[in-house]
N, C-alpha and C positions, 0 to 999 in steps of 0.2 A: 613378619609379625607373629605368625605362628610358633616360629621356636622357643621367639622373648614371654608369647603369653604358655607359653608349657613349662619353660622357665621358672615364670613366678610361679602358675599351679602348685609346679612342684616345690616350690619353696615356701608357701604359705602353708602345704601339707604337712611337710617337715615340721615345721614349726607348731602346728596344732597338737601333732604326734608326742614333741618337744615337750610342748606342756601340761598335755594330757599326763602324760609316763613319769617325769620327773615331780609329776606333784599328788600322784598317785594316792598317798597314803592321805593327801587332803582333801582331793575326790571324794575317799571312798567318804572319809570324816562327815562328811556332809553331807552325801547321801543319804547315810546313815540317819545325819540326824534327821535331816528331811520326811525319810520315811516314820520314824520314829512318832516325829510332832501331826506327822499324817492321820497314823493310826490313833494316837492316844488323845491330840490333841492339846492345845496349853493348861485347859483344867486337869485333865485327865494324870496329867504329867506335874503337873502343881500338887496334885490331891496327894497322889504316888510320894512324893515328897515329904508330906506333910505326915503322911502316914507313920515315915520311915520313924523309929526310935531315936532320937537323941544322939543316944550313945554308938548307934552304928555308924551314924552321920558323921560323930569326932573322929571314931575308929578312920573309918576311910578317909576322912581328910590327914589325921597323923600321919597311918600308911602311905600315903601319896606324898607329903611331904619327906618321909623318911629314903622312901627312892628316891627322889628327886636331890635329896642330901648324899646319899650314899653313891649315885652316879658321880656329884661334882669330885667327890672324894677319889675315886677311884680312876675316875678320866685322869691323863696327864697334864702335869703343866702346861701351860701355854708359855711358847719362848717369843720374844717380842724382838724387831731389831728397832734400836731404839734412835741410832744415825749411821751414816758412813760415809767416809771423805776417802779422796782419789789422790793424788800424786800428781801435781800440774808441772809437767817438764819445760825449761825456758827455753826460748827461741836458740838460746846458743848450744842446745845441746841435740839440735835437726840432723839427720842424716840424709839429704835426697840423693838420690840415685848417681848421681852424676858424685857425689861425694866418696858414694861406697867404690863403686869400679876405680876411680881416680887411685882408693887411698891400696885397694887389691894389685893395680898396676903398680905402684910403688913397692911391689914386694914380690916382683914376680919369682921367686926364687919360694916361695907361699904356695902361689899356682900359676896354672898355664893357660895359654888363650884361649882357648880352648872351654876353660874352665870358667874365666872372664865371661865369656859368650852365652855360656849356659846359666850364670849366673844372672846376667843381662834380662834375658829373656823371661826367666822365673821370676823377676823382680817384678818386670814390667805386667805379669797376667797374675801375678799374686794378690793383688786388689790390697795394696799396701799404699800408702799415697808419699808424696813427698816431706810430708809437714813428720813424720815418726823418732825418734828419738832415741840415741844410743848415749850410754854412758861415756865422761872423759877419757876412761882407756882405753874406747875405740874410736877414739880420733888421735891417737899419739901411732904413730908410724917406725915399729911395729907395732899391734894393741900390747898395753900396758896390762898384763896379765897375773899381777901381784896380786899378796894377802891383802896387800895397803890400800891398793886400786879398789879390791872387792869390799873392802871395809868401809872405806870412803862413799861408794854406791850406796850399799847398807844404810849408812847412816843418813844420807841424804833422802831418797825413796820410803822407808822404812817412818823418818820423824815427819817428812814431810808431811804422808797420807794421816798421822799418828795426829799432827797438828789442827789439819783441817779437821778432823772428827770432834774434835772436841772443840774447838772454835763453834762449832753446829750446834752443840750441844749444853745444855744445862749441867752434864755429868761431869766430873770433877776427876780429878789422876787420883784422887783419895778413894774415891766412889770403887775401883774399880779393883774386883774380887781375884779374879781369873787372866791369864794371858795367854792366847796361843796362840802361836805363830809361825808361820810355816814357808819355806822356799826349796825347793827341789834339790840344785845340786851344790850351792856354796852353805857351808856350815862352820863354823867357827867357833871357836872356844875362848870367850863365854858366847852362847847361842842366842838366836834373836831375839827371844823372851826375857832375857836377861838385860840385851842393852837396855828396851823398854824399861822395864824395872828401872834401871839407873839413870838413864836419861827425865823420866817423869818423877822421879822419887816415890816408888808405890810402895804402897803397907809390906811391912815389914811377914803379914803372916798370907800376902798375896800368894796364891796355887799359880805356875809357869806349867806349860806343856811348849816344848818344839819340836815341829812334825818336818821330815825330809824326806827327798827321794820320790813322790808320790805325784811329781810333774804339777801339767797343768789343772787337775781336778783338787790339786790339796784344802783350794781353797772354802768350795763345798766338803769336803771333807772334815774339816775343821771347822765349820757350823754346824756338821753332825756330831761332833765332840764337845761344842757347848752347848749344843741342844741338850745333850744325857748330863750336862752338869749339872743344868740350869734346871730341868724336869727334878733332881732329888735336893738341889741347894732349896734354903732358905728364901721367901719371898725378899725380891726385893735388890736379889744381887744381878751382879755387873758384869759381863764377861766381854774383852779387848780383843782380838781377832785380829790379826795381819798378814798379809795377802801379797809374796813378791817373788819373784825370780829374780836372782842376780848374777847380770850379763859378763861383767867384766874379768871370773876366771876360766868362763865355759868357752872362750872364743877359740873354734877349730884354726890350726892353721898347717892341716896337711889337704890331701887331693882326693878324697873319698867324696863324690856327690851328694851319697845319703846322709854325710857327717856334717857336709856343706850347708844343709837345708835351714839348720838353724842359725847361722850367723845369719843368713837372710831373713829370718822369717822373722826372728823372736824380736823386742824391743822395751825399753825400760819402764819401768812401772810396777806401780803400788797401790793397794787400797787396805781402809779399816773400816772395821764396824764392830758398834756399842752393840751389844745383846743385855736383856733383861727377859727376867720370871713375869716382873711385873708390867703391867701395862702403862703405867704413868710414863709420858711424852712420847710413847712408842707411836713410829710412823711404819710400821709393817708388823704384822703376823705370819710366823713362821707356822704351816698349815701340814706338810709332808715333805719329809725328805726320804731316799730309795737312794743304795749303793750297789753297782753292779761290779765283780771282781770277773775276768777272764783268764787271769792268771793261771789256772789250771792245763789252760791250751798253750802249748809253746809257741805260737803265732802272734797269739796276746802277749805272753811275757815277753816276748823279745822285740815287740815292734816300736818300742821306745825305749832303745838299749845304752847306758854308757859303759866306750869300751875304748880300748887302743885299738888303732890303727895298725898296718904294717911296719910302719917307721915306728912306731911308738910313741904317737900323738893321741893327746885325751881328745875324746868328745863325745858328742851321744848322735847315733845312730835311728833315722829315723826310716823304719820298713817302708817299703811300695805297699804293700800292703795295708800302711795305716788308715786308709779311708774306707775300705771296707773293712776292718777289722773295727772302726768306729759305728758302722751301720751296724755291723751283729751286735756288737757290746749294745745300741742305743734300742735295738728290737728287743734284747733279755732285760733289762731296765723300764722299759714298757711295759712289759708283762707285767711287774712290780708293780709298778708306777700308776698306770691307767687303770684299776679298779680301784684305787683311791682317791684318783680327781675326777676321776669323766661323771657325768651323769648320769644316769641308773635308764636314758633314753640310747646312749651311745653304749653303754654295756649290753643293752639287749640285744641291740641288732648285730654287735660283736657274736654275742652268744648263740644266736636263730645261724649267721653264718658256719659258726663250728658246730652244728648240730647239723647242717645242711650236709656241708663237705663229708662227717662223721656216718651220715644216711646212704648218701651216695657209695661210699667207700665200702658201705656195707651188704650194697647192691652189684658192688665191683660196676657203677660205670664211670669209673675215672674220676678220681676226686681231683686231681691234677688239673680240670678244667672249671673248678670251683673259685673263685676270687676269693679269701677271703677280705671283708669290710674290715677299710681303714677306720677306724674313730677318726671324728672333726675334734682335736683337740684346742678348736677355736671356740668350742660352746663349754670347754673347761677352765680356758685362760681369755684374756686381752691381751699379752704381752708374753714377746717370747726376749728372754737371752740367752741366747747359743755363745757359747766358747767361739773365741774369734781365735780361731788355730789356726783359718788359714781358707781362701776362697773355697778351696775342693770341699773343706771339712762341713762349710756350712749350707755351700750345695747339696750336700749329701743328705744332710739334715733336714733340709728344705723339702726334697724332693721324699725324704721317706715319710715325714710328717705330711704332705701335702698342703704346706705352709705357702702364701701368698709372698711376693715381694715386700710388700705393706710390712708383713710379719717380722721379718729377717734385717728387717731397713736397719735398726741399732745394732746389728752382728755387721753387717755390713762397713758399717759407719765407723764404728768402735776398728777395724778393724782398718780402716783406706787410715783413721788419723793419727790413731796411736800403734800399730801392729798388733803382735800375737804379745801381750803383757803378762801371759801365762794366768796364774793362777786370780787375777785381778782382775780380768778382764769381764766377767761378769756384772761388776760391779758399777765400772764406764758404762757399758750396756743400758743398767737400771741408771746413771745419770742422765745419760743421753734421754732415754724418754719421760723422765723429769725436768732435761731443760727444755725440751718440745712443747712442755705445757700438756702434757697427752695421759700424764697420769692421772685418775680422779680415787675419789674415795669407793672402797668394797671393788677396784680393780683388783683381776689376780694375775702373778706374772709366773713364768716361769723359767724357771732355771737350769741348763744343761751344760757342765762342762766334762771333757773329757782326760782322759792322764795315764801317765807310765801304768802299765803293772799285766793289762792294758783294765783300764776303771772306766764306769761311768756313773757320773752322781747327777741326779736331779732333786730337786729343791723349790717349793711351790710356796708362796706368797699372796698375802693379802693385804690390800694398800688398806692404812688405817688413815692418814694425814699426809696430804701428799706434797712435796716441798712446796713453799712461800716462794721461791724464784730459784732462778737460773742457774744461782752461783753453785761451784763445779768445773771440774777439769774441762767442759766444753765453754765458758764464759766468753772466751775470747775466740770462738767458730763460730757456735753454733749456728749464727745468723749463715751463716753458709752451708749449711746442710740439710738436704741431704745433697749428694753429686752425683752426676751420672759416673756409671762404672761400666764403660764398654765391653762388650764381651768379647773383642776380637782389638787387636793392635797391632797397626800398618808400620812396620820402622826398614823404609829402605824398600824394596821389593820381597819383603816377608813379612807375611802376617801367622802372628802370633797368637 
């Protein structure tokens, strides 16, 4: 009993701490006036009033309003996301496990058992689940690795999510100002902002952007691009966003393990979202977004490479060292990141820590035995979505954040049903605990995905309206989620 009641202690302390500090400047507010009405008394302070001139009385009330005008002025726009629809892949387009090794064995001239085996195994602790979903060219034996195959993908993933957004939505293919759209490594000419255009028939004086090469963070990336639009456009306008990787020409098919990594991991999929200046039907506020580049370290650059092989087979290369080169990039992003959402209770005790360590160091007795304080970046958010890159990746994240299981549950999830969807996957994440029922209004989520270059972008959110129901690329699970995800797999007399 004693631990549980030291426990609370401690947690009802925090929390006084909490509210004392973060609301500091209303504290004082009232103290003030308290002592104020103390001394003077309400005649005293009525008389004082009364006294005052006329004309100083207007003066001040002007001046206070003219700040008051001059801040709204000078703040930035508010960017609104105003829908986003996801990509629901059909039953016939599943890959489970027993599908992929089958279709691998039919080409062992591809790879070797060897490679089968390791393959096997990575599948089964990859926290990938059965129900994920590959495009038609990777069920055609060999994968069908054409312009035709990856255009066909395109067009399917691409209208699909395109469709669902605007079925959501009041906003109109007329409505809409801005397009920009983004997939890593398939690009075609005309480019994907283009199909759009043609496919929806947009204004003829519509602004396209298409962003490539920038992996799986493009997709925050490209909310950072119609953030700076939308902050100097015109109230009122519309910015399209689309969100995909396509699978169908990237598919390795030489014997390099780290080249390997993505036919296994990655999996089809799409998401859009409507952005607006203005508030009208907006269901989030876009509150901070923080880009972190590592590119300057060759470790960074190269740890999500596309390159040939020895035989001279495309694919991209993914480093051993990508999961800790995602922790450093996700601690220089923090840095960013966390004195613009944490609360001014978690900034302090950050700050008393580095002024401790700073003390010590300066008495030489070892600052190296100074911890310093994690921020609780649970009293900044409700809701986390992690990049669903891949079990390690959001292990790592978990464990650097000191993120509960609770926290993680939609990286998780997003991640056993649909795979690594790349740059869209954030997106499923924020369905998912929309079809929970778990969103409510003045929640804030947050957003972390990772990408080539090596990047990390984060992106913070405030639920304004939170969906009316379920419907969403989880409509036909959800009721099965969450599942258990073993941390260890028994197959044969090895555990994996």
């Amino acid at each position: 009993m004693a631990p549980l009641a030291s426990s609370s202690k401690a947690k009802a302390l925090k929390a006084s701490y909490e509210l004392v500090v973060n609301n500091f400047l209303a504290v004082v507010a009232v103290a003030s006036l308290a002592t104020v009405l103390r001394t003077a008394g309400f005649d005293g302070l009525y008389g004082q009033l009364q006294a005052a001139r006329p004309v100083h009385v207007l003066t001040a009330v002007i001046l206070a309003a003219a700040l008051v005008k001059l801040r709204r002025v000078r703040r930035p726009r508010d960017v609104y996301l105003v829908e986003y629809g996801c990509f629901r892949p059909k039953p016939w387009f599943r890959a489970p496990y027993a599908t992929c090794l089958e279709h691998v064995r039919l080409m062992p001239y591809l790879a070797k058992e060897e490679d089968v085996a390791w393959g096997r195994r990575l599948l089964l602790r990859s926290g990938i689940g059965e129900e994920t979903c590959v495009p038609y060219a990777y069920h055609y034996v060999p994968p069908d690795r054409s312009v035709e195959a990856s255009r066909d993908e395109t067009e399917l993933v691409i209208f699909s999510a395109v469709d669902d957004v605007f079925a959501r939505t009041a906003v109109r293919p007329a409505d809409i100002d801005v397009v920009v759209a983004n997939c890593s490594i398939f690009t075609p000419t005309p480019v994907f902002a283009d199909m759009v255009v043609s496919r929806y028939k947009l204004r003829a004086d519509v602004r396209s952007v298409n962003l490539s090469g920038m992996g799986c963070s493009a997709g925050l990336i490209s909310l950072q691009l119609a953030k700076n639009l939308l902050q100097v456009a015109p109230p009122g306008t519309h910015v399209l966003v689309v969100s995909t990787e396509i699978l169908s020409s990237q598919y390795y098919v030489g014997s390099k393990r780290e080249m390997l990594l993505p036919n296994c991991l990655f999996r089809m999929g799409a998401a859009a979202m409507i952005l607006s200046n203005s508030p009208e039907r907006a269901r989030f506020r876009l509150v901070r977004t923080v880009r972190t580049v590592a590119a300057a370290l060759d470790a960074g650059y190269r740890c999500v490479f596309q390159e040939e092989d020895d035989e001279g087979n495309m694919g991209v290369r993914l480093s051993k060292d990508l999961v800790t080169t995602a922790g450093q990039t996700l601690k220089s992003n923090i840095v960013a990141f966390g004195p613009l959402v944490l609360p001014v209770s978690e900034q302090l005790l950050v700050a008393l820590s580095l002024l401790k360590r700073k003390l010590l160091t300066s008495l030489r007795r070892g600052s190296g035995k100074v911890r310093l304080y994690r921020p609780d970046f649970r009293t900044a958010f409700e809701h986390f979505c992690i990049h669903a890159g891949g079990r390690a990746v959001i292990d790592e994240v978990q464990r650097g954040l000191g993120l509960s299981d609770d926290d993680v549950e939609a990286s998780r999830m997003t991640l056993h049903r649909f795979g690594n969807t790349s740059s869209s996957s954030v997106l499923y994440e924020l369905a998912y605990i929309e079809a929970k029922g778990r969103m409510k209004k003045g929640d804030r989520v947050w957003m972390i995905s990772f990408g080539a270059g090596f990047e990390c972008s984060s992106a913070a959110w405030e639920c304004i309206k939170p969906a009316a129901d379920a419907d969403g690329p989880w409509i036909s699970c959800i009721h099965r989620y969450p599942v258990q995800l073993p941390n260890k797999v028994i197959e044969g007399n090895e555990i994996i």
